[in-house]
Each structure stands twice: as C-alpha cells, then as structure tokens.
C-alpha positions in Angstrom: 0.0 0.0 0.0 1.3 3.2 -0.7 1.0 6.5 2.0 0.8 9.6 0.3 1.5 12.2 3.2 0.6 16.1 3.0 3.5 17.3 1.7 2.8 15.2 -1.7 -1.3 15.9 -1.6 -0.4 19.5 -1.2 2.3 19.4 -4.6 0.2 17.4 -6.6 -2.3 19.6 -6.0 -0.4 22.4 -7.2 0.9 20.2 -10.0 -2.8 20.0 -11.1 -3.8 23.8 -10.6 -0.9 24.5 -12.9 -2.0 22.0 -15.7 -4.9 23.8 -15.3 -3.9 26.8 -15.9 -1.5 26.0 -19.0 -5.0 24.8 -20.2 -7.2 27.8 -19.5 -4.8 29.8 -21.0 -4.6 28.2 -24.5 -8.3 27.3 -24.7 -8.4 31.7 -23.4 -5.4 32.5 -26.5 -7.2 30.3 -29.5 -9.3 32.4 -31.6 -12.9 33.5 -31.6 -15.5 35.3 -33.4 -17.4 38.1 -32.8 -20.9 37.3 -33.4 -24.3 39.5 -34.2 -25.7 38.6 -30.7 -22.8 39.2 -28.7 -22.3 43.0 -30.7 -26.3 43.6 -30.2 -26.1 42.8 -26.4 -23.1 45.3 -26.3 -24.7 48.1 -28.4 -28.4 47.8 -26.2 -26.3 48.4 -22.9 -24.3 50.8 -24.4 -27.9 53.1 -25.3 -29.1 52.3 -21.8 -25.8 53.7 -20.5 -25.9 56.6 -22.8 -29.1 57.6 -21.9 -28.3 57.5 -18.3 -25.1 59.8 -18.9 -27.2 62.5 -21.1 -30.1 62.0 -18.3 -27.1 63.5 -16.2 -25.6 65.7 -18.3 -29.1 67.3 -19.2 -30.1 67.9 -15.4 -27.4 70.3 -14.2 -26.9 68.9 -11.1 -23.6 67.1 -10.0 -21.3 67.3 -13.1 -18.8 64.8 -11.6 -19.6 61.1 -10.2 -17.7 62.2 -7.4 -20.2 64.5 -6.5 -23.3 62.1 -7.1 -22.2 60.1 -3.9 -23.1 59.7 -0.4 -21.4 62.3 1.6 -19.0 60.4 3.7 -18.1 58.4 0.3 -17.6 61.6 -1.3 -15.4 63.0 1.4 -13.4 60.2 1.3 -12.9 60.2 -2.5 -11.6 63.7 -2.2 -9.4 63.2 0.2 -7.6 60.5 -1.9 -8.1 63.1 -5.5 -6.2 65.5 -3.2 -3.5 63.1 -2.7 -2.5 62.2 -6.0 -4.6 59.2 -6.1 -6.9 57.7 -8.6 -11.0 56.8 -7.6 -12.1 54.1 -9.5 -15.1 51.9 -8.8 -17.4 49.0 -10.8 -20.2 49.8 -12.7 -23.0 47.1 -13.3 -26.1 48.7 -15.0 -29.3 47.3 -15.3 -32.1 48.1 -16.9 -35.6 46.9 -18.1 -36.0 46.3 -22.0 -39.4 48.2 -21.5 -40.9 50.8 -19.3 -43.2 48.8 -16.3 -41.0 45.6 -16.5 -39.0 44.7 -13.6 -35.1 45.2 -13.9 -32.9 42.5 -15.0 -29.1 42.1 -15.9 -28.4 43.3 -19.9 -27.9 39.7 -21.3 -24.4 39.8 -23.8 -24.7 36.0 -25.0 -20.6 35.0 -25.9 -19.3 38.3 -24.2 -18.3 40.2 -21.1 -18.6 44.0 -20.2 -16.5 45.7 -18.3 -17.7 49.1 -17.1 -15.5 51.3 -15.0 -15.5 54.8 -13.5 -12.5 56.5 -12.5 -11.4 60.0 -11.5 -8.6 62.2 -10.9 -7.4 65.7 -9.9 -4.7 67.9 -11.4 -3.2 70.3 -9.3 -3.0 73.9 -10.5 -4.1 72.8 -14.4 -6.8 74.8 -16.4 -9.2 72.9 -18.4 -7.9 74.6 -21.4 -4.3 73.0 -20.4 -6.0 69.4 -19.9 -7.6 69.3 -23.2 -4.9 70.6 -25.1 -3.1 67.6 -23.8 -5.9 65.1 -24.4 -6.3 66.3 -27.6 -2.7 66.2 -28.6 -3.2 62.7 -30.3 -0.2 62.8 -32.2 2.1 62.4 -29.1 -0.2 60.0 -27.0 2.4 57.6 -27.5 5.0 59.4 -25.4 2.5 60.6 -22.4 0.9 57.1 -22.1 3.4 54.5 -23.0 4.0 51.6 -22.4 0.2 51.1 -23.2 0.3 53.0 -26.1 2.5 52.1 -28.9 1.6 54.6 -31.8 -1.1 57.2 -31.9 -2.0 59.6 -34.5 -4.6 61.6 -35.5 -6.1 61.1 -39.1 -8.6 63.7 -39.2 -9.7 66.8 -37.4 -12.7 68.6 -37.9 -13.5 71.5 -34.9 -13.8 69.7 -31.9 -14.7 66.0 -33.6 -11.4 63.7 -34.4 -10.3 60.3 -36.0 -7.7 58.5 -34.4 -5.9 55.8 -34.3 -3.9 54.0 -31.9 -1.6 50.9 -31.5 -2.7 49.4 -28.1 -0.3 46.8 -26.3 -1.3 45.2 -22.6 1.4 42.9 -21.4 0.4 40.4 -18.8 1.0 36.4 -19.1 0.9 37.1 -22.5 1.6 40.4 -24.5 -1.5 41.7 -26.8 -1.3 44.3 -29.6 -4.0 45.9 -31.5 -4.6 48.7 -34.2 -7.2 50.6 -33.2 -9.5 53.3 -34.9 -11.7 55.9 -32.9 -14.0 58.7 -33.1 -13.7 61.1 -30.6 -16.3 64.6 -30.2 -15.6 67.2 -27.4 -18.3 69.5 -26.5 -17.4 72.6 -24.5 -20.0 73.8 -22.1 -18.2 76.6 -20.3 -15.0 78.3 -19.2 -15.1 75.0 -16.3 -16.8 72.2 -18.1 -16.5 70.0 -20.8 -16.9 66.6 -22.0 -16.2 64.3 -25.0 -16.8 60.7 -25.8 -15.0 58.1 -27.8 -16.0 55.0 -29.1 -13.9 52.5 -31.4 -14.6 51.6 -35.2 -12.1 49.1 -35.6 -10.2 46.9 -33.3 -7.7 44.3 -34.8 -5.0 42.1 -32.9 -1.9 42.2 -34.4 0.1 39.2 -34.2 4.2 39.6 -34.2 4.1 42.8 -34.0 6.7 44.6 -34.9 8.4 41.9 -36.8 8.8 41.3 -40.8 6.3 38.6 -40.5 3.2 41.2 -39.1 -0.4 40.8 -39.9 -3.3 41.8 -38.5 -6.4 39.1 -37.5 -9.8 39.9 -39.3 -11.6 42.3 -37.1 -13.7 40.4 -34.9 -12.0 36.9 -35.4 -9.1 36.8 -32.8 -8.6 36.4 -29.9 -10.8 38.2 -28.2 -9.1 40.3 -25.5 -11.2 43.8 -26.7 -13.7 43.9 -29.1 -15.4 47.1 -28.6 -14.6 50.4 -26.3 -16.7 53.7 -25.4 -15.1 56.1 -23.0 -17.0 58.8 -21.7 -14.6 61.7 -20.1 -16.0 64.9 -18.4 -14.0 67.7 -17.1 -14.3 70.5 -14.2 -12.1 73.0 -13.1 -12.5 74.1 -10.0 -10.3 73.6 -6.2 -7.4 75.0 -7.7 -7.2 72.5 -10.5 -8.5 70.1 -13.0 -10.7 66.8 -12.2 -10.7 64.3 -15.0 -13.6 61.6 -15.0 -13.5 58.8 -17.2 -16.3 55.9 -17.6 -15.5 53.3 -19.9 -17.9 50.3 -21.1 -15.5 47.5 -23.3 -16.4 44.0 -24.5 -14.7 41.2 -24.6 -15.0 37.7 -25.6 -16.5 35.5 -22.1 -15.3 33.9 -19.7 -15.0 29.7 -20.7 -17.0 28.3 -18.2 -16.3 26.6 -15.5 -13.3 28.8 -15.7 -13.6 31.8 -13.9 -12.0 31.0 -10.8 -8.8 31.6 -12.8 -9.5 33.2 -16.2 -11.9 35.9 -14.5 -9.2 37.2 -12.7 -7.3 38.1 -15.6 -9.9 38.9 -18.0 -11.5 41.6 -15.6 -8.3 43.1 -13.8 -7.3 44.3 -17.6 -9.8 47.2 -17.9 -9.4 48.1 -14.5 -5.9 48.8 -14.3 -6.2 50.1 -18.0 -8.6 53.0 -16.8 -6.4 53.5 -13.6 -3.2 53.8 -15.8 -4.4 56.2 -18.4 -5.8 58.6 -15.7 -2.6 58.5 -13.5 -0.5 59.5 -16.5 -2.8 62.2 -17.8 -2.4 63.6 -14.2 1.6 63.2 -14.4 2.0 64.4 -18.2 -0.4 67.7 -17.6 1.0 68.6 -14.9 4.7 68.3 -16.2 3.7 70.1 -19.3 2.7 73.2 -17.3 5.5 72.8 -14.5 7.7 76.2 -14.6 
C-alpha cells in the first residue's frame, strides 16, 4: 500500500492547478469570433448607459460622479483626488428592456462588459491645459506608453477627431491591436467640458513589430477587446482640474467553469487600463505646465 502524506497531496495539488492553468490559458489564446448577438447585447447596454449619462448631463446637477455620492463616500474620495490618487469603482447597469418591466441584468450572450469609473485631480491645471493635452493625439504615445505604442490623429474637424492608436497590454501574455476611434468634445463653459470616444475598428496584431506582421480579421481573434466607449467629463474648479472617465468595453466571455482563474485576468485588464491612463494624464499635464 502506498501512503501519500501532505506534503505530496499538497504538490500534486499544485501540480494539477498549474496543468490547469497552462490549459485555460490556451483554450483563453485560440481564436474566436465576434458574433451579431454578442455586438447587439453590447450596443443595447451601451444606449441604456448613454441615456443615463445624457439624463445626467441634461439635469445640471452634480457634473462629476464624485459629486453624485453619499457624503461620507464623497469625502473620502476627495481626500484621496487630493492626494494624488486615482477613484475608481465597478459599474454594473441594469435596466428593463421596457418601461413597467421589472429590472434584469443586460444579457451579452458570448461576451463580457466591463464598465468602469474613475477619477482624478490635477493640481494647478486649467481645463484649457487638460484638453490641449488630451487632444494632442499625435504624441499619446510618449504621455501614455508603455500602453500606447503609436497614436496619430487622421482627421480633425473643430472639436470632432479620427484617431488611431496601436494598443499593447502585457500580462501572461503580451496583446497588440490597431485601433481606430471617433472622438467629439463639447465645450459647455470656461469649467466644463466633456467628449466621448468609441472604437470603429479593433484588430489584434500578431508579431508585431516583426517582418512577419499581420493583422487578424476584425472580430475573429482572440478576443481580448472587441469594442470600447469612454465617456470623459472635465471640471475646473479647487485650484485644479478633475478628469472623470467611464469606460464600457467588451470582450470575448469567460469559458466556463473557468472563472475561478480566467476571470481574474480577464476583468483586472480594464481596471488597471482606466487606472493607468488617468494617473498619467495627471503626471503628463502637470509636467507640461510645471515652470
């Protein structure tokens, strides 16, 4: 008879949540499509969502999420904007297909939203000096690698633009995609202003960078973003610049019986995504108007 002791229970155990793993991560890396469901399910929560934020926009009230939550939330919040931090939090939205129904989750059949809020605050910037650097596409490569590889704006027309951007996220594995966006900035006043973006092509690019480049059919890869909206409003006031972003992606699902380990990694990507793009807009405004 052989005695397995604890030692050996506990390595093959390990042993088997590495297999695992190896597993996941190929079944996660082989390709998949994009289907009409999956993109209707995305564009219906994407209306619901839209509505909400011109609901918002429309009232007056609180211009900032910030400013939309309890008091002692909100006081905490600030505290941390003061110090340099980012605020980011989950969305979920839900919403009834028709007026009288009860609520119910927004149904994505073969996909995954991920829909985040985040804020920050730059010290001693204008709103005129924050935009001038969001809307300096050309160099969005230098104030936000290593996320962005190449950025460049195609077309400009007032305060609506085409961009495009080579996007690169590097964690287990490395992804790269070209991506193309339309962007629209409205000005409401000497303190406010918003703008939205919202991609209209997303390809991975596989080797990049190497002789041997190509780029996967849009919506047949491997499914790591397959849509984006950001929606990005902006208030001077406190001696500075707050900078709220809310962003809504897609990507392919979760295998199941897999989300102990793939959900993890799938979900923490947007996250730190929003929480990295808003940290270095903070640090690139403020050194472009350091004395």
């Amino acid at each position: 008879m052989t005695v397995i002791g604890r030692s050996d229970r506990i390595g093959n155990r390990r042993i088997a949540i590495a297999i695992a793993g190896l597993l996941s991560f190929a079944q996660l890396t082989a390709a998949a499509d994009l289907e009409p469901k999956t993109v209707q399910g995305f564009d219906h929560y994407v209306q619901l969502a839209q509505a909400q934020i011109d609901s918002q926009l429309a009232t007056h009230e609180a211009f900032l999420w910030i400013d939309r939550l309890p008091q002692d939330r909100r006081a905490v919040a600030l505290g941390q904007l003061r110090r340099g931090q980012v605020v980011i939090e989950h969305l979920d939205l839900n919403a009834a297909d028709n007026p009288g129904e009860p609520t119910k989750p927004i149904l994505v059949p073969d996909g995954f939203i991920h829909h985040w809020i985040g804020t920050v605050f730059i010290p001693r910037a204008t709103l005129a000096e924050t935009l001038a650097l969001e809307q300096d596409y050309d160099h969005h490569q230098e104030y936000f690698r290593p996320d962005v590889i190449e950025s460049k704006t195609l077309r400009r027309d007032g305060n609506d633009f085409t961009i495009v951007l080579r996007l690169s996220k590097k964690k287990v594995i490395t992804t790269v995609l070209d991506t193309e966006h339309e962007v629209h900035y409205q000005i409401v006043d000497p303190m406010h202003a918003w703008s939205w973006s919202r991609t209209t092509r997303i390809q991975e690019v596989d080797n990049a960078g190497e002789a041997d480049e190509r780029l996967e059919p849009v919506g047949h890869d491997r499914g790591f973003l397959w849509r984006m909206n950001t929606y990005w409003r902006f208030e001077e006031r406190d001696g500075g610049t707050y900078v709220e972003c809310q962003s809504i992606s897609l990507t392919r699902d979760i295998p199941t019986g897999l989300g102990w380990l793939i959900g993890p990694y799938l979900t923490s990507v947007p996250r730190e995504s929003l929480t990295f793009t808003l940290a270095r807009t903070r640090g690139a405004v403020q050194r472009r108007i350091a004395p």
